[in-house]
N, C-alpha and C positions, 0 to 999 in steps of 0.2 A: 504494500500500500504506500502509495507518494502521496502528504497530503502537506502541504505547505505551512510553515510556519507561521506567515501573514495569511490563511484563511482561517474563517470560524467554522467553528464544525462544533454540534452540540454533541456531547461525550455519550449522550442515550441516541442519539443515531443511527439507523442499521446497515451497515458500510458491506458490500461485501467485499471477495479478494481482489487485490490487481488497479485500486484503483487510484484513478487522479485525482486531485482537486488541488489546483493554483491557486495563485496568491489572490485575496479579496472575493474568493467567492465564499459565501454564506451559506450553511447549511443549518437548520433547524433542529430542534428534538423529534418530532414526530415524522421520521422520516426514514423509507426505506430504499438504500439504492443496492442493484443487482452487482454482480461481477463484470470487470472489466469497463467499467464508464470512466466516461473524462469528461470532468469538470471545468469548465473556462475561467481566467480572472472574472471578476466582476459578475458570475452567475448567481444568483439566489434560488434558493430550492428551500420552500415555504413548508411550516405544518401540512402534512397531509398529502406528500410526493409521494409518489410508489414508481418507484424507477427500475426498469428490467434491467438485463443483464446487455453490455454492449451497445451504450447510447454514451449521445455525446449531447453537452448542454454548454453552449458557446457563450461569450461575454454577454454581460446583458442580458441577459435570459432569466425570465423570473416565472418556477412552476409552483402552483398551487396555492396564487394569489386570492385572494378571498372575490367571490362573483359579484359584479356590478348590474345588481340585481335588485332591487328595492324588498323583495319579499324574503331574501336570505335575512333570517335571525340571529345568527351564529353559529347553526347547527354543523356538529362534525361530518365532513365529506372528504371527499377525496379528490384525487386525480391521479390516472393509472396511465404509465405510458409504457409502451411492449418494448419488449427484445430490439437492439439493431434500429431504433429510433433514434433521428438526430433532430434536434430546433437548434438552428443558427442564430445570427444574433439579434437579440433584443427582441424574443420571439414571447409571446404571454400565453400561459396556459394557465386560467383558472378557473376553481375547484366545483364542486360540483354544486346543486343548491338541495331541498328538501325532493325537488319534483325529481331526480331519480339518485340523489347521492354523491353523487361520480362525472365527472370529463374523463373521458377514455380517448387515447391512441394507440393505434394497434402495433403492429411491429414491423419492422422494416421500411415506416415512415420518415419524410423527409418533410420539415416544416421551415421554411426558409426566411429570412431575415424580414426582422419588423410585422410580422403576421401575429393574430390573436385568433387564438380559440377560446370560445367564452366557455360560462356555467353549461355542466350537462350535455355537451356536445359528445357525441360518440364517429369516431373517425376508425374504419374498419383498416386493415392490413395493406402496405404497399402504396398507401396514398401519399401524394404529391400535394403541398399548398403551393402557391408560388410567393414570391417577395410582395410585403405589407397588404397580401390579404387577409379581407377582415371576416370572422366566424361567430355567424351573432349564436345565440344561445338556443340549447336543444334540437342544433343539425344534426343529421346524420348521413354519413358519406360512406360509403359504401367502398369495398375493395378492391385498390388499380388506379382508382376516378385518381384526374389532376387537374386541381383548378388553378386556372395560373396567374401571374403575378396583377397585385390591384382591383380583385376581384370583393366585389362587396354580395354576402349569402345573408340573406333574413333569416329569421329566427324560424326553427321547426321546420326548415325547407329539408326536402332529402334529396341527394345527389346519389346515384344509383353508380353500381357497379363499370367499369372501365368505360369511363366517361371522360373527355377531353372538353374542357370550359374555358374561350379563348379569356387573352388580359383583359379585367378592364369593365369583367363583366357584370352586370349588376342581377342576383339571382333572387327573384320572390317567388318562384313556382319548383313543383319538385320535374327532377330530372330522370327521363328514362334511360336505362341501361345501353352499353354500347354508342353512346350519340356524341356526334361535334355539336356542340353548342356555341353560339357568339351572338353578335353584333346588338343594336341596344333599339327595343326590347331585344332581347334574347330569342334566338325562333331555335329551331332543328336544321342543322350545317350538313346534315348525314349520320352516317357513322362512322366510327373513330377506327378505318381499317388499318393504319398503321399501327397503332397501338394493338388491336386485337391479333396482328399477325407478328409480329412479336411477341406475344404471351402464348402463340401456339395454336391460336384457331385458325382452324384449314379453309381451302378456301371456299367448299360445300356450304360449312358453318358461314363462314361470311357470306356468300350470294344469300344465304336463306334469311339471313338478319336484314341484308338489305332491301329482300321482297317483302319482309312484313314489313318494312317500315315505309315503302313504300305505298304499299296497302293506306295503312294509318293515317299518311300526308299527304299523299299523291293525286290519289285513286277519286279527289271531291266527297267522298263517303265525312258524313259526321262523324264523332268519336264511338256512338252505342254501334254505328250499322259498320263501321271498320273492323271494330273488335269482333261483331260477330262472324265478319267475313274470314279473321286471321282466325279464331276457332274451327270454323269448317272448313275452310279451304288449304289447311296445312298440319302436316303430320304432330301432333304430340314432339315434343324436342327440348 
């Protein structure tokens, strides 16, 4: 364990092996980090961290700030970030409120400079934020999705699985799985075949995602008479 002479680190702590922590970052009493993480100068890791194994928390950076939330009372919550997680700098994650407990990130997320994830967001495995977007409270993002940089997400929106969200964008409706999303309002760009062909879907799978979605947008059909057309007109999948 390297843990600096000029940082704080409360001695009830739960540190595990192998780890960093530089000069002036803060560590709290109620707090647990996994093996192998680095800590940056100037991080702060608040009551109520639960830090996997294999993350990196860069300058600036402050987890498990109390929610800016009017209805939070002080009740004990959390915030849970997975394995192989990094927030760059000056990134905010906080804690969770009464309405589910907890801000989760899942593992092998990349949360990039100057972004916030508010109270009770749940952010599922592999996801991408991009630079100083903003994550209002009780999103949920689903696993793959990248939203990228300057993107502002209302509260309780959900952004669905392997979903690409150009910069800039401003999100108040939930997003279906698979899709390029942009321009302002925000419409459906397609779907996000780069990325889906890279994680491995063939190109079967993609022609078939792009007929239903064509179905949906295309086709002048409303949303009930689409749906029922993508029901009967295509195999179970």
């Amino acid at each position: 364990m390297n843990i600096s002479p000029l940082a704080v680190v409360d001695p009830e702590a739960q540190l595990g092996e192998n780890i960093t922590i530089e000069p002036f970052a803060i560590v709290k009493k109620d707090v647990v980090i996994g093996d192998n993480c680095h800590i940056y100068p100037h991080a702060i890791i608040l009551d109520g961290a639960r830090i996997g194994n294999n993350c990196q928390i860069f300058p600036g950076a402050v987890v498990a700030g109390i929610p800016q939330d009017l209805k939070f009372k002080g009740e004990k919550t959390v915030v849970i970030i997975g394995d192989n997680t990094t927030l760059r700098e000056c990134v905010t994650v906080n804690r969770g409120t009464a309405s589910k407990g907890q801000t989760v990130i899942g593992r092998n997320c990349l949360i990039m400079a100057y972004s916030h994830i508010a109270h009770d967001c749940v952010l599922k495995d592999n996801v991408i934020i991009g630079n100083a977007s903003q994550i209002a409270g009780e999103v949920e993002i689903d696993d793959f999705a990248i939203v990228s940089g300057g993107s502002l997400v209302h509260q309780f929106t959900r952004i669905s699985k392997h979903v690409m969200v150009q910069g800039g964008s401003r999100i108040g409706k939930d997003i279906p799985p698979y899709t390029l999303i942009g321009r302002d309002p925000i419409v459906y760009c397609g779907i996000n075949i780069v990325g889906l062909r890279r994680r491995g879907f063939t190109n079967q799978q993609v022609y078939l995602i792009q007929d239903i979605y064509r179905t949906l947008y295309t086709r002048g059909l409303n949303n009930s008479d689409a749906l029922k057309a993508i029901e009967t007109e295509y195999e179970p999948c």
